[in-house]
BADREN-533206 format. One record per residue (C-alpha): residue in three letters; x, y, z. Coordinates in steps of 0.2 Angstrom, whole numbers, plus 5000, padded with zeros to 4 digits. Layout:
// residues N
AlaXYZ ...
END
This chain:
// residues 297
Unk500050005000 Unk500350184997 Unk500650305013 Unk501450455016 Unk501150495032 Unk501150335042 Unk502250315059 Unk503450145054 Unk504850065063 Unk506250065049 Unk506450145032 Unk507350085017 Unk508050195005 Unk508550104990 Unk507749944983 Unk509349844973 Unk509549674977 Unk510449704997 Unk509149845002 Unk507549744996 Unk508249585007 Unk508449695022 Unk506449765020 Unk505849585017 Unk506749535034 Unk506049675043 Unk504349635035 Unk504549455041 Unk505049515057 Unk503349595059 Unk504149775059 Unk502949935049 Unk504149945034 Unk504250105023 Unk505050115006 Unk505650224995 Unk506450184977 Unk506850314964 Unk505850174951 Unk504450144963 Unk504049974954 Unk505349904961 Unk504349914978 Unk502749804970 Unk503349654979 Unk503749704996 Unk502149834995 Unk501049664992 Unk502049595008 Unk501349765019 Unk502849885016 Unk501950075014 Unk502950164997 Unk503350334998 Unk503250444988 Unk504750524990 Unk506350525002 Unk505850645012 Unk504350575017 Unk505050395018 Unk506250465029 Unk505050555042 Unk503750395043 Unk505250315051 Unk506450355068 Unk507750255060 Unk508350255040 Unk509550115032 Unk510350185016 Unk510250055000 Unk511050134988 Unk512250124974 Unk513550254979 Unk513850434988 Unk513550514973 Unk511550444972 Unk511550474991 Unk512050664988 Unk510450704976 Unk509350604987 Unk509750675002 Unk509750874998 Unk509850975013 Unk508051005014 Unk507850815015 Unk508950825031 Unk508450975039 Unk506550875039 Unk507150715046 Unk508050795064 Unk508150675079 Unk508050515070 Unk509450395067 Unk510250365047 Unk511150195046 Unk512250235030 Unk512650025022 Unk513250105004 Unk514850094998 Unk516050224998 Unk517550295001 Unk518350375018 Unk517950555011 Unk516150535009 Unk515950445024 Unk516550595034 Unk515550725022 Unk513850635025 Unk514150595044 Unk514650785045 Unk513050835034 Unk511950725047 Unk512850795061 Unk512450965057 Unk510550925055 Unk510250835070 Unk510450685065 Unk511350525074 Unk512450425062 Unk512950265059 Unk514150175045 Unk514349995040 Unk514449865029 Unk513449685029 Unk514549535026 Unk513249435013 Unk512249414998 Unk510549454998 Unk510349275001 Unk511049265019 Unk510349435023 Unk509549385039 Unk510349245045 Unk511149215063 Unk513049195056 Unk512849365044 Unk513849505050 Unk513749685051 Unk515049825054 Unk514649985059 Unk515650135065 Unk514950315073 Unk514150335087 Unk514350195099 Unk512750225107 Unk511850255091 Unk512650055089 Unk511950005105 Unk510150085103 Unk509949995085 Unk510649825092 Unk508949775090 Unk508349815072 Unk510049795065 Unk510049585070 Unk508749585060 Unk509849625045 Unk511349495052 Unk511449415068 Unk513149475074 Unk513749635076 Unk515349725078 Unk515349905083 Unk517249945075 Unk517650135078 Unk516750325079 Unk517850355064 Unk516250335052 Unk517450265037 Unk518250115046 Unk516749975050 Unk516549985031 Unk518349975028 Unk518749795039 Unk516849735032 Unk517849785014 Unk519449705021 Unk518749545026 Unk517649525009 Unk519049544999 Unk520049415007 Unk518649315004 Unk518749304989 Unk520449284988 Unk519949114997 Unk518649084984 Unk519849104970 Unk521148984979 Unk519748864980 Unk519148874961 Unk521048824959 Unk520848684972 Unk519548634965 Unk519848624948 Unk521648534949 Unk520648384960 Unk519248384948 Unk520748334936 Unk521248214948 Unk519348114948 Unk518848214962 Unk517148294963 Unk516948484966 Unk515548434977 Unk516748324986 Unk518148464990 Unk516948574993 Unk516448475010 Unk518248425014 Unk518548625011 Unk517048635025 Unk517848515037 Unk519648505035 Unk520248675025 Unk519248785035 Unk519848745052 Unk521748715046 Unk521548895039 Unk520648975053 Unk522248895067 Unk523448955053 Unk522549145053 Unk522649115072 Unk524449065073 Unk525049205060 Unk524349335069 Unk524949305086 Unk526749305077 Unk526549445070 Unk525849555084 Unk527349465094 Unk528649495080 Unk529249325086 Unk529049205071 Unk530749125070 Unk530348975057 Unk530148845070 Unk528748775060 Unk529448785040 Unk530548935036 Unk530149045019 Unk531448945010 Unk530448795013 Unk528848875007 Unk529848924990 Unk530348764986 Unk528548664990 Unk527748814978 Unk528648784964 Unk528248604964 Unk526248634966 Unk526448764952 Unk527148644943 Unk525848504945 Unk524448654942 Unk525148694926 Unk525448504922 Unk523748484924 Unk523248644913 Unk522348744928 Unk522648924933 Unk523648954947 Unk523549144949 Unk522849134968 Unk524249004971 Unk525649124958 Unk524949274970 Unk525649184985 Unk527149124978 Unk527649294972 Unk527549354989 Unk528549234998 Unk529949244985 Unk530049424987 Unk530249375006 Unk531849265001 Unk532549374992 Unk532649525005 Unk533549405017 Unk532049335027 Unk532149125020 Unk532549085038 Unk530949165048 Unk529449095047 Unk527849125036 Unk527149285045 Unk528749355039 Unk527849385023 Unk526649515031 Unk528249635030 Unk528149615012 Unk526349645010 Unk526249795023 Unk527749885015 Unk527249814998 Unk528949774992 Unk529649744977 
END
């Protein structure tokens, strides 16, 4: 249905893929849901489900005492939200989940400030297909009791939350951070998989010994690296970089032997190589952090 004046208890700015999952978990949840989309057909769906549309963002924004931003970037953000728009919407709560970069974080979060508005920013580890769910994460940075007072709505969303900084930019940054090494991982396991595929062995079958032996080998590995590199302490008492150059070059070898890409893998292997050859082939594996931090040569 159509309302513009109706008191809800979350509105959604922005109805892609991400900001529609969020309103149909809210819906689900039982919350009054208002919507706002700059194609308002793209609201059908969720208005059959009991969402009220409105008709514009300043109006979505005032039915509501908290707003999540959908949308595709800063720059569809800064001719939605005109100062007009902000100057309607004082004492309620925005939750910015667009991507951007540390300088319009801090321009928004300064804009919101100056209106009356409390701010939060963040990121949502998932597809629109795990919005919702318990091991879902979101990031969010600001105002830690802003975090605190929308606990509730934003579990909704994911079921953990991690309040990161007040700096506005840095929850999105470590939400950034983490999906990119994910998909690092994913590309390692597209190589994985495909050189046991040409061995006879299923993808569906590495898949599950990626679930129960990969992933908690890698998780103790993450663990281990870490606390040597916080500690500086990582002497090679495990295997020594030389080591790991050596055992590389025979997997790439067997990669390429069996016509799969190994550009995860080469990625790796590039890194540890530059290790050696500054003079660190006796430390340890989390002697490669140096290289990747002071991005040498």
């Amino acid at each position: 249905m159509t309302d513009s004046g109706r008191h809800s208890d979350i509105t959604i700015l922005g109805l892609g893929a991400m900001g529609s999952a969020y309103a149909r978990e809210f819906l689900k949840a039982g919350k009054h849901v208002t919507v706002w989309n700059r194609t308002p057909s793209k609201a059908d769906s969720l208005v059959r489900d009991g969402a009220f549309l409105a008709p514009d963002a300043k109006t979505a924004m005032a039915a509501s005492p908290v707003t999540i931003l959908a949308l595709v970037d800063h720059d569809s953000i800064r001719d939605i939200l005109s100062d007009d728009v902000l100057a309607a919407s004082t004492d309620r709560t925005l939750i910015d989940l667009t991507t951007g970069t540390e300088a319009e974080f801090k321009e928004i979060a300064a804009r919101t400030r100056d209106a009356g508005i409390s701010f939060l920013a963040g990121g949502v580890l998932a597809y629109p297909r795990s919005v919702g769910s318990a091991d879902t994460a979101v990031f969010c940075s600001g105002d830690a009791t802003v975090f605190e007072e929308s606990r509730d709505l934003l579990r909704h969303i994911g079921g953990t939350q991690h309040y990161v900084s007040t700096d506005p930019a840095l929850g999105l940054r470590v939400f950034l951070a983490l999906a990119l090494m994910g998909f690092v991982t994913i590309g390692g396991f597209f190589e994985a998989a495909a050189f046991a595929e040409s061995c006879g062995v299923s993808v569906a079958t590495m898949a599950e010994y990626v679930r129960t032996s990969g992933q908690p080998w890698t998780n103790e590995c993450i663990d281990y690296l870490s606390k040597r590199i916080s500690s500086g302490s990582d002497d090679g008492d495990q295997a020594i970089i030389d080591v790991y150059v050596d055992g590389f070059k025979a997997v790439l070898s067997d990669l390429q032997g069996a016509g799969v890409g190994s550009r995860s893998l080469g990625a790796i292997v590039d890194y540890v190589k530059i290790a050696q050859t500054t003079g660190l082939g006796s430390k340890g594996l989390a002697a490669v952090y140096d290289v990747v931090r002071n991005n040498l040569p």
